[in-house]
C-alpha positions in Angstrom: -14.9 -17.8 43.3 -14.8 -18.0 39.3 -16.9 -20.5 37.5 -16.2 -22.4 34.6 -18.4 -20.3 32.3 -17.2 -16.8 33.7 -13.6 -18.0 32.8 -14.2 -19.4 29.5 -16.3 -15.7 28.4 -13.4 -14.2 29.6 -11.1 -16.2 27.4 -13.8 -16.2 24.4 -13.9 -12.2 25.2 -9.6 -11.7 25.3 -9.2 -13.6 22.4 -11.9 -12.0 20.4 -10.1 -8.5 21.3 -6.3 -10.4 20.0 -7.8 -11.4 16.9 -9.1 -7.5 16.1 -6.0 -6.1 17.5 -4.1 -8.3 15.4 -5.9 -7.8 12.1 -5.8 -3.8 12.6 -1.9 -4.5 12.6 -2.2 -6.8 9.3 -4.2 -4.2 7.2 -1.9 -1.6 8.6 1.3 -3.3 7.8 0.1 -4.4 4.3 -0.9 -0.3 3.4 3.3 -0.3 3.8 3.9 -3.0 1.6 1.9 -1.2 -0.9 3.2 2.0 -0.8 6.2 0.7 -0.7 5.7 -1.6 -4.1 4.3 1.2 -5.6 7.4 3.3 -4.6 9.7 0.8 -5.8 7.7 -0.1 -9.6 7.7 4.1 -10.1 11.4 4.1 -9.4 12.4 0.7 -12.0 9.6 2.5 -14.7 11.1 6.2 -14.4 14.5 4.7 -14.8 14.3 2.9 -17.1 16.1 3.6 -21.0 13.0 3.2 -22.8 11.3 5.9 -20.5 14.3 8.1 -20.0 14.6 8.1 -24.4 10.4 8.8 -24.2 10.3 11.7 -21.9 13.3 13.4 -23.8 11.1 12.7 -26.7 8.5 14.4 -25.4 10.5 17.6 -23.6 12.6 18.5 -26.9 9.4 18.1 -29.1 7.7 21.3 -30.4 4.1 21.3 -29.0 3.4 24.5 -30.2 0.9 22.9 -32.4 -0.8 21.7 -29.9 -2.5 24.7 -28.3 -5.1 24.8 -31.4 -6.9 21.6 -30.2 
């Protein structure tokens, strides 16, 4: 038969192995929430007018000067 103190390492033991398991699933869900934020603050910067009127700035600008540097 099962003791007392055989049970309660068990428990100690299973719940030791939830808490991990469950942690691994945090740090992996908050990577997506990241990626995801960075996703979305790329999309609001890139279209935005004040970007949009920069990089057409910077595409119809003559650079040619800039290859003596």
């Amino acid at each position: 038969m099962v003791d007392i103190s055989t049970l309660s390492i068990a428990i100690a033991s299973a719940s030791v192995v939830v808490g991990v398991v469950y942690y691994a699933l945090q740090i992996r869900h908050q990577a997506r929430i990241r990626q995801t934020d960075l996703v979305m603050r790329l999309y609001s910067t890139f279209s935005s007018r004040e970007f949009q009127d920069a990089w057409t700035k910077v595409r119809t600008s003559d650079l040619e000067g800039l290859t003596d540097i």
